[in-house]
N, C-alpha and C positions, 0 to 999 in steps of 0.2 A: 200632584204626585200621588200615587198609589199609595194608599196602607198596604203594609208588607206584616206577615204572621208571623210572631214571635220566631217560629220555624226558620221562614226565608231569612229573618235576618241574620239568627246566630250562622245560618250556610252563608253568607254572604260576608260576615265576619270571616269565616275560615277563609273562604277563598283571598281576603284581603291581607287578612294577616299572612297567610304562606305566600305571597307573590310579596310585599314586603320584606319577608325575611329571607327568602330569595336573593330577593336584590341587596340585601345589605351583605352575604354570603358572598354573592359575587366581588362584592367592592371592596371588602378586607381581605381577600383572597389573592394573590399574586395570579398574573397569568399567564408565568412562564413555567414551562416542565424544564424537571433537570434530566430527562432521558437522553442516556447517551446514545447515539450515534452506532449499530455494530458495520464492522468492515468483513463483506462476504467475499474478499478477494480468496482467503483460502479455502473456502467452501466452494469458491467456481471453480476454481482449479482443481482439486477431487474430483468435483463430476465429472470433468473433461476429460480427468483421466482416467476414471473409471468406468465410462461410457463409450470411450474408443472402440471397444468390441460390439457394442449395443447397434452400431451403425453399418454392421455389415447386410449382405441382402439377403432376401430369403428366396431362397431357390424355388420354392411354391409361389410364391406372386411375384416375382421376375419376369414369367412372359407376359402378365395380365399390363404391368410396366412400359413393358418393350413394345406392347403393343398400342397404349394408349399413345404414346410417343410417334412411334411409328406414322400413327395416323393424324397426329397433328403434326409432322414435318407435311405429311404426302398432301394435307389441306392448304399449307403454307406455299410451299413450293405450286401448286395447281394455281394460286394467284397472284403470284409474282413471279415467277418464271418467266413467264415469256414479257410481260410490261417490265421486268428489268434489261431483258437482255435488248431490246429497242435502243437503236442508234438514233441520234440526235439527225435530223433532216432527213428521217429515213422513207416517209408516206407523202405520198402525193395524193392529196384527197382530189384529184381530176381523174386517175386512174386506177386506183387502190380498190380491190375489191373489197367486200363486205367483209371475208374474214380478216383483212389486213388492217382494216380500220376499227375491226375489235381490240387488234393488239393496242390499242391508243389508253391510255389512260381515263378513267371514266366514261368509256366507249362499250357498250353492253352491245349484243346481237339486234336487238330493237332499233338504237339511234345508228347503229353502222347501217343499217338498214333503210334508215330514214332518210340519211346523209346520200349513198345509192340511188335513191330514188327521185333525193331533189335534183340531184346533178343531171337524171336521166330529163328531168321535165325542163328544168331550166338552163343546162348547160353547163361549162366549166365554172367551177369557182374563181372571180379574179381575184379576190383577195380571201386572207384567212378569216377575217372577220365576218366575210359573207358567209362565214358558216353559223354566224349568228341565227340568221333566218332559217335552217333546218331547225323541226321540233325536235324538243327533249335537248338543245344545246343550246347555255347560254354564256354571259361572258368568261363566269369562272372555268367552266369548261376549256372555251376555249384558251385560257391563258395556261391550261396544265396542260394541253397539248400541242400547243403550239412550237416548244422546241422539239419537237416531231417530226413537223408537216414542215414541206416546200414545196411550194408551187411551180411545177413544170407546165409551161404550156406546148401542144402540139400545134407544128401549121394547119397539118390534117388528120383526120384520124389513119391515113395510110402513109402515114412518117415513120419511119425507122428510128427508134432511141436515139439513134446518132444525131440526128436532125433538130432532135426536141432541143429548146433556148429556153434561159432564163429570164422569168419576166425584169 
Protein backbone atom coordinates (compact mmCIF):
# COMPACT_ATOMS: atom_id res chain seq x y z
CA UNK A 1 0.00 0.00 0.00
CA UNK A 2 1.09 3.55 -0.74
CA UNK A 3 2.47 6.02 2.02
CA UNK A 4 -0.15 8.62 2.15
CA UNK A 5 1.26 12.42 3.49
CA UNK A 6 0.43 13.61 6.64
CA UNK A 7 -1.95 15.90 4.26
CA UNK A 8 -3.97 12.99 2.37
CA UNK A 9 -4.67 11.49 5.49
CA UNK A 10 -6.03 14.15 7.69
CA UNK A 11 -8.44 14.79 4.07
CA UNK A 12 -9.17 11.34 4.02
CA UNK A 13 -10.22 11.43 7.77
CA UNK A 14 -12.62 14.29 6.95
CA UNK A 15 -14.13 12.64 4.22
CA UNK A 16 -14.74 9.54 6.65
CA UNK A 17 -15.75 11.03 9.51
CA UNK A 18 -18.68 13.27 7.66
CA UNK A 19 -19.94 10.30 5.51
CA UNK A 20 -20.13 8.47 9.16
CA UNK A 21 -21.83 11.08 10.67
CA UNK A 22 -24.15 11.31 7.86
CA UNK A 23 -25.13 8.12 8.22
CA UNK A 24 -25.72 8.09 11.85
CA UNK A 25 -27.89 11.45 11.15
CA UNK A 26 -29.89 9.63 8.80
CA UNK A 27 -30.59 6.70 11.17
CA UNK A 28 -31.71 8.69 14.44
CA UNK A 29 -33.73 10.65 12.32
CA UNK A 30 -37.38 9.65 11.57
CA UNK A 31 -38.34 9.52 7.91
CA UNK A 32 -41.60 10.63 7.99
CA UNK A 33 -42.78 14.42 7.33
CA UNK A 34 -45.78 15.73 9.20
CA UNK A 35 -46.82 18.02 6.16
CA UNK A 36 -50.19 18.29 5.76
CA UNK A 37 -51.82 17.78 2.81
CA UNK A 38 -53.50 21.42 1.33
CA UNK A 39 -57.04 20.91 -0.57
CA UNK A 40 -57.12 23.32 -3.78
CA UNK A 41 -60.87 22.51 -4.38
CA UNK A 42 -61.49 26.30 -3.44
CA UNK A 43 -58.81 27.79 -5.24
CA UNK A 44 -60.07 25.76 -8.68
CA UNK A 45 -63.16 26.89 -8.34
CA UNK A 46 -62.09 30.86 -8.10
CA UNK A 47 -60.32 30.53 -11.22
CA UNK A 48 -63.13 29.05 -13.09
CA UNK A 49 -64.96 31.47 -12.02
CA UNK A 50 -63.08 34.14 -12.45
CA UNK A 51 -61.71 33.15 -15.76
CA UNK A 52 -65.15 32.74 -17.52
CA UNK A 53 -64.54 36.06 -19.26
CA UNK A 54 -60.77 35.23 -19.95
CA UNK A 55 -62.23 32.61 -22.73
CA UNK A 56 -63.97 34.70 -25.01
CA UNK A 57 -62.42 35.20 -28.55
CA UNK A 58 -60.61 37.86 -29.98
CA UNK A 59 -62.04 39.31 -32.90
CA UNK A 60 -58.34 40.09 -34.30
CA UNK A 61 -57.22 36.38 -34.53
CA UNK A 62 -60.84 34.90 -35.23
CA UNK A 63 -60.22 34.69 -38.87
CA UNK A 64 -56.43 33.51 -38.59
CA UNK A 65 -58.81 30.58 -36.61
CA UNK A 66 -61.45 30.22 -38.94
CA UNK A 67 -59.18 29.71 -41.40
CA UNK A 68 -56.72 27.15 -40.11
CA UNK A 69 -59.99 25.07 -39.43
CA UNK A 70 -61.43 25.69 -42.52
CA UNK A 71 -58.61 24.06 -44.15
CA UNK A 72 -58.14 21.17 -42.28
CA UNK A 73 -61.95 20.20 -42.63
CA UNK A 74 -61.43 20.96 -46.64
CA UNK A 75 -58.02 18.36 -46.33
CA UNK A 76 -60.15 15.88 -44.28
CA UNK A 77 -63.12 15.96 -46.31
CA UNK A 78 -60.78 15.78 -50.00
CA UNK A 79 -59.79 12.19 -48.43
CA UNK A 80 -62.54 10.63 -47.25
CA UNK A 81 -65.25 11.86 -49.17
CA UNK A 82 -65.60 10.08 -51.71
CA UNK A 83 -63.91 6.33 -50.04
CA UNK A 84 -66.78 6.86 -47.56
CA UNK A 85 -69.44 7.42 -49.61
CA UNK A 86 -68.65 3.84 -51.59
CA UNK A 87 -71.23 1.24 -51.55
CA UNK A 88 -70.35 -2.12 -50.52
CA UNK A 89 -70.36 -4.46 -54.02
CA UNK A 90 -70.27 -1.34 -55.91
CA UNK A 91 -66.75 -2.00 -58.47
CA UNK A 92 -66.33 -4.37 -60.87
CA UNK A 93 -62.64 -4.44 -61.39
CA UNK A 94 -63.37 -6.33 -65.16
CA UNK A 95 -65.01 -3.11 -66.05
CA UNK A 96 -64.25 -0.13 -63.73
CA UNK A 97 -62.19 2.46 -65.15
CA UNK A 98 -59.18 3.88 -63.68
CA UNK A 99 -60.80 6.60 -61.84
CA UNK A 100 -63.36 4.30 -60.40
CA UNK A 101 -60.88 2.08 -59.01
CA UNK A 102 -59.22 4.97 -57.36
CA UNK A 103 -62.31 5.42 -55.36
CA UNK A 104 -61.13 1.74 -53.67
CA UNK A 105 -59.61 2.18 -50.52
CA UNK A 106 -55.67 2.18 -50.76
CA UNK A 107 -56.13 2.47 -54.40
CA UNK A 108 -53.85 5.61 -55.60
CA UNK A 109 -53.79 6.69 -59.50
CA UNK A 110 -50.68 4.48 -59.97
CA UNK A 111 -52.08 0.87 -58.90
CA UNK A 112 -55.65 1.79 -60.57
CA UNK A 113 -53.63 2.20 -63.21
CA UNK A 114 -51.61 -0.96 -62.89
CA UNK A 115 -54.77 -2.91 -62.27
CA UNK A 116 -56.21 -1.41 -66.03
CA UNK A 117 -53.40 -2.36 -67.53
CA UNK A 118 -53.11 -5.96 -66.24
CA UNK A 119 -56.74 -6.66 -67.06
CA UNK A 120 -55.85 -5.19 -70.57
CA UNK A 121 -52.87 -7.80 -71.17
CA UNK A 122 -54.22 -10.66 -69.37
CA UNK A 123 -58.05 -10.46 -69.42
CA UNK A 124 -60.97 -10.52 -66.98
CA UNK A 125 -60.24 -11.19 -63.43
CA UNK A 126 -61.72 -14.50 -62.29
CA UNK A 127 -61.42 -14.13 -59.10
CA UNK A 128 -60.65 -11.36 -56.46
CA UNK A 129 -57.48 -12.73 -55.29
CA UNK A 130 -56.19 -12.57 -58.91
CA UNK A 131 -55.79 -9.20 -58.05
CA UNK A 132 -53.09 -10.45 -56.16
CA UNK A 133 -50.80 -10.62 -59.21
CA UNK A 134 -51.18 -6.82 -60.14
CA UNK A 135 -48.16 -4.70 -58.82
CA UNK A 136 -48.31 -2.56 -55.91
CA UNK A 137 -51.36 -4.92 -54.49
CA UNK A 138 -50.89 -7.38 -52.00
CA UNK A 139 -53.01 -9.38 -49.64
CA UNK A 140 -53.88 -6.66 -47.07
CA UNK A 141 -54.92 -4.59 -49.81
CA UNK A 142 -56.93 -6.67 -51.08
CA UNK A 143 -58.85 -7.78 -47.98
CA UNK A 144 -59.70 -3.82 -47.48
CA UNK A 145 -61.20 -3.74 -50.73
CA UNK A 146 -62.65 -6.52 -51.20
CA UNK A 147 -66.14 -5.62 -49.62
CA UNK A 148 -66.05 -3.33 -52.67
CA UNK A 149 -65.57 -5.27 -55.55
CA UNK A 150 -67.99 -8.00 -57.46
CA UNK A 151 -67.27 -9.80 -60.02
CA UNK A 152 -69.50 -9.48 -63.14
CA UNK A 153 -68.54 -11.39 -65.94
CA UNK A 154 -69.76 -10.53 -69.64
CA UNK A 155 -70.51 -13.19 -72.43
CA UNK A 156 -69.11 -10.66 -74.79
CA UNK A 157 -67.79 -7.48 -74.71
CA UNK A 158 -70.97 -6.56 -76.96
CA UNK A 159 -73.61 -7.62 -74.08
CA UNK A 160 -75.96 -5.32 -72.77
CA UNK A 161 -75.84 -4.88 -68.75
CA UNK A 162 -78.89 -6.81 -68.89
CA UNK A 163 -77.13 -9.96 -70.12
CA UNK A 164 -74.02 -9.62 -67.76
CA UNK A 165 -74.48 -13.11 -64.81
CA UNK A 166 -73.06 -13.66 -61.85
CA UNK A 167 -70.04 -15.80 -61.53
Amino acid sequence: MPALTNRERRALTAVALIVVLSAAVQWMRPHKSATKAFDYTLQDSLFKALSVDTFKTDPETEPYKKSIKTSKVRKAKKRKSVKEILAPKSINPNTATAAELERLPRIGPKTAQAIVRYRQKHGPFRSIEELDKVKRIGPKTIERIRPFLILLQAKSKTDSISNIKEP
